[in-house]
C-alpha positions in Angstrom: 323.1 215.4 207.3 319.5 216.0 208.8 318.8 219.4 210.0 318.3 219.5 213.7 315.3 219.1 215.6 313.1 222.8 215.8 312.2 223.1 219.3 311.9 226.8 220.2 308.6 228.0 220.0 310.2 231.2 218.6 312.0 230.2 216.0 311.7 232.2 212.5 310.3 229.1 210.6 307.8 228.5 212.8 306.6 232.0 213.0 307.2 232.8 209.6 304.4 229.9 208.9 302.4 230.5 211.7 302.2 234.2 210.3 300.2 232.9 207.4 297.1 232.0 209.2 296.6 235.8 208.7 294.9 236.6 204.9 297.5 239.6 203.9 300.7 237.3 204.9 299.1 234.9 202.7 298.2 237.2 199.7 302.0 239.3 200.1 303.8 236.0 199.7 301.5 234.0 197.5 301.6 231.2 199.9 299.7 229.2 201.8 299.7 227.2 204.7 297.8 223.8 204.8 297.4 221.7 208.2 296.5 218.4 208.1 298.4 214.7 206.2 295.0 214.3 204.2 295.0 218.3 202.9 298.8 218.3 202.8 298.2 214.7 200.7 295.4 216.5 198.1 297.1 219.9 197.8 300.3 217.8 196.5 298.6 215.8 194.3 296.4 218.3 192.6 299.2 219.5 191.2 300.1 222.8 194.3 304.1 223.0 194.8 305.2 222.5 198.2 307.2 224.9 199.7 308.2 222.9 203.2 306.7 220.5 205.5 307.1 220.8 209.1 306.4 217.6 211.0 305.9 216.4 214.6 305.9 212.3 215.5 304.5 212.6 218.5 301.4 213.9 216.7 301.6 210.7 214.0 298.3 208.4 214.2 299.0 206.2 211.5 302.2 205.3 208.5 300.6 207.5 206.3 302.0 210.8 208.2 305.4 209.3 207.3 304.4 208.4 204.0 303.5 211.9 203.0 306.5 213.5 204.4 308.5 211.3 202.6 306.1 212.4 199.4 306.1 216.5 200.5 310.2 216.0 200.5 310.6 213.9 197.3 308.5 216.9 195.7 310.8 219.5 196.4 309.7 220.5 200.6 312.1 221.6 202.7 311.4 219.2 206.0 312.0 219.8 209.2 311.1 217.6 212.2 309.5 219.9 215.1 309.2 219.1 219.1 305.8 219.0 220.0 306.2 222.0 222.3 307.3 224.4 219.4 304.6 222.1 217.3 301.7 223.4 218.9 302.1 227.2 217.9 301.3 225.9 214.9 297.9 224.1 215.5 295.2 225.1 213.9 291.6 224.0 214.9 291.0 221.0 217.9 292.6 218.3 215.2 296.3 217.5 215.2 298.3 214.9 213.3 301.2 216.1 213.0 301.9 217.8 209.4 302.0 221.6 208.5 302.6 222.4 205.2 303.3 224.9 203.0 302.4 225.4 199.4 302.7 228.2 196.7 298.9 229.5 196.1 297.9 229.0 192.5 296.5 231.3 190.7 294.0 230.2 187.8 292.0 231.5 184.9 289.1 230.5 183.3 291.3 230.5 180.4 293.0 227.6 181.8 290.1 225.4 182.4 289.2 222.4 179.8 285.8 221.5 179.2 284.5 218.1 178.4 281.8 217.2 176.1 278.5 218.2 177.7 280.4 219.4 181.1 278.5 220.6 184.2 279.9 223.5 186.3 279.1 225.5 189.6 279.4 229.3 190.2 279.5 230.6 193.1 279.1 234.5 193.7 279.6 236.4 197.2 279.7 233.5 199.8 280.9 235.0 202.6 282.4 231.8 205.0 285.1 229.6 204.0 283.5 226.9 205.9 280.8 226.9 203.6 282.7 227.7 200.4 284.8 225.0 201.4 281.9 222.5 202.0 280.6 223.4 198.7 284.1 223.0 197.0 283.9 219.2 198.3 280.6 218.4 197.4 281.4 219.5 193.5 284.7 217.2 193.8 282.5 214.6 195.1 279.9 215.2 192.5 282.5 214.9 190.2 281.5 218.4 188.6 283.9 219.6 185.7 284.9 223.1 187.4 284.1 225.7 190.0 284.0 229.2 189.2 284.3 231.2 192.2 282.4 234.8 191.6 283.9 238.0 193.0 284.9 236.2 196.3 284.6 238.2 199.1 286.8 235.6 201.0 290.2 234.1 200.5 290.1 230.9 198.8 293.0 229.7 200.4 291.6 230.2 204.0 292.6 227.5 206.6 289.1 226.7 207.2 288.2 226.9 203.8 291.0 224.0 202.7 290.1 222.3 205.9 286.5 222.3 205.0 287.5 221.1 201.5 289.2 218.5 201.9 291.9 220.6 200.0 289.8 220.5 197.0 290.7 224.1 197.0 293.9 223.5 195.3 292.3 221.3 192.1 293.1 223.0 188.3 289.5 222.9 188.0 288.6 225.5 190.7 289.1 229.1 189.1 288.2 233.2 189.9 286.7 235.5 187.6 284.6 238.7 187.7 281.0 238.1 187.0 281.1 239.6 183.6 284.6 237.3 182.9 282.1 234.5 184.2 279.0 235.2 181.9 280.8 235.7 179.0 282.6 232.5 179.4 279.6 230.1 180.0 278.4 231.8 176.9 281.1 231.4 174.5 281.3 228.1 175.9 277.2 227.2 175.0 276.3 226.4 178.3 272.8 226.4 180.3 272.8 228.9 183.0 270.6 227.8 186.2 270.4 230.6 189.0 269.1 230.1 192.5 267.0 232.4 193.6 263.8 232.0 196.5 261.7 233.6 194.2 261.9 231.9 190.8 258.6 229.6 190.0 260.4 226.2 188.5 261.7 223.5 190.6 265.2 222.2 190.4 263.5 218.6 189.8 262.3 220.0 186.4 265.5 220.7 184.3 267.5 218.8 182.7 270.9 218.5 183.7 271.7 216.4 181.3 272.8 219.2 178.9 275.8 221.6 179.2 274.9 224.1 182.5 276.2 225.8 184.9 274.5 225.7 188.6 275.2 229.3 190.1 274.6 230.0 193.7 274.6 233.1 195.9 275.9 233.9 199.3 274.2 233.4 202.4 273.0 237.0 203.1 272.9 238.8 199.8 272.4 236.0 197.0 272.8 236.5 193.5 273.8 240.0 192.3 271.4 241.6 189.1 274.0 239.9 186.7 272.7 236.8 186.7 269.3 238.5 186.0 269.7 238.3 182.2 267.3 237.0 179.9 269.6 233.7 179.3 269.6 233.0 182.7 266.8 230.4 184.1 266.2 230.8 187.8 265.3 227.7 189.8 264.7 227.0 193.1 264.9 224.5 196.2 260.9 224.2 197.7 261.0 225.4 201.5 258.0 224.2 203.6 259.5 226.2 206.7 259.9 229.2 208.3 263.4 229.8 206.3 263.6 231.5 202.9 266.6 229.6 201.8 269.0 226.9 202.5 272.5 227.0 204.0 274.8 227.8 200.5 276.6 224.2 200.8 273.5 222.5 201.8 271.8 223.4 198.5 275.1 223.0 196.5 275.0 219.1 197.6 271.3 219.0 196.5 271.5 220.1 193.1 274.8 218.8 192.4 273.7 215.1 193.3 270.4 215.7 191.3 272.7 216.5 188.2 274.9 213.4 189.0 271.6 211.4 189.4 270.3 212.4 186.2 273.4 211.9 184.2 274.0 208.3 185.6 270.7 207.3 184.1 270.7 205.8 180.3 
């Protein structure tokens, strides 16, 4: 039998997942919540295990709202069907359709991570907006990049805005935290090319050659990269600015340089 309908706005389920849009209810019970059918979609098919799915139809635009509730269920969700009124505590952002879902948050290592022959990874150290970590997160998916190491992150990963912002990418096996040290001494052991961005270094990205194992690293917005990535084995690059700005928005350069690397890398 079908549990009933949730239409109280203060039922426990829906505050118990409306309390994880705050970043120590998230971090307490290692879960996250994820709004959206696309992000709800990824998260389950990067591997994330669902926790429950709480769905609306009033909010459904198309079948594939149904579809993934049937796929959030078959993989182990809890469901339950909300009113709209009760629905709307848990909206998140101006965009609705109807899916809230929750997932356990992983937890990764670089330990975990399995490189390809000749593999291309991004570091990213201090950024301070999960919009933007987010946006970078999406363009290394769509870049097709082999991993993201995220560097002492000064943010949670598992953000609303930062899933939203990622398409969910977020949740891939591929996307890991480390220390800086844990971070340098793994792109060494592993033999790869380290590229920092910095304003002040004298070669242009257009110059190297992707081609070869490397690892793009990229600072945050306000204080870039920290001295670590100052060693002698690290090659600073940078983006050429003809304006009044210093630098580029994190995720804007992130999409530059990736889809150099992917250019360079496609030709034979």
């Amino acid at each position: 039998m079908d549990p009933p309908m949730i239409t109280s706005r203060q039922n426990p389920r829906i505050k118990a997942v409306s309390a994880l849009k705050n970043r120590s209810n998230r971090e307490q019970q290692a879960r996250t919540v994820v709004y959206g059918v696309r992000e709800s979609q990824r998260a389950l098919a990067a591997g994330a295990n669902v926790v429950e799915c709480l769905w609306c139809r009033d909010y459904f635009r198309t079948a594939e709202a149904e579809t993934v509730v049937e796929s959030l269920a078959a993989a182990g969700a809890e469901s339950l069907e909300v009113a709209r009124e009760a629905f709307d505590k848990l909206a998140y952002g101006d965009r609705q359709d109807g899916v809230v879902s929750v997932f356990e948050t992983p937890r990764r290592t670089l330990a975990e991570l399995q490189l390809p022959a000749q593999p291309l990874v991004a570091v990213l150290e201090g950024v301070e907006k999960p919009g933007n970590l987010g946006a970078v997160l999406r363009s290394a998916d769509g870049a097709g990049l082999d991993a993201v190491v995220v560097v002492d992150p000064v943010i949670d990963l598992f953000n609303p805005n930062a899933i939203r912002a990622s398409v969910a990418a977020v949740f891939q096996s591929s996307v890991v935290v480390a220390t800086a040290s844990e971070a340098l001494a793994w792109l060494r052991a592993n033999e790869l090319a380290i590229w920092a961005t910095r304003p002040d270094a004298s070669q242009m990205y257009w110059d190297l050659d992707f081609k070869q194992s490397g690892a793009i690293v990229l600072g945050g917005e306000a204080e870039g990269l920290t001295e670590a990535w100052q060693a002698s084995d690290v090659t600073p690059i940078a983006l050429p600015m003809h304006g009044v700005a210093d630098s580029l928005n994190v995720s804007v350069a992130a999409a530059v340089l990736f889809y150099e690397a992917r250019r360079q890398r496609s030709i034979t």
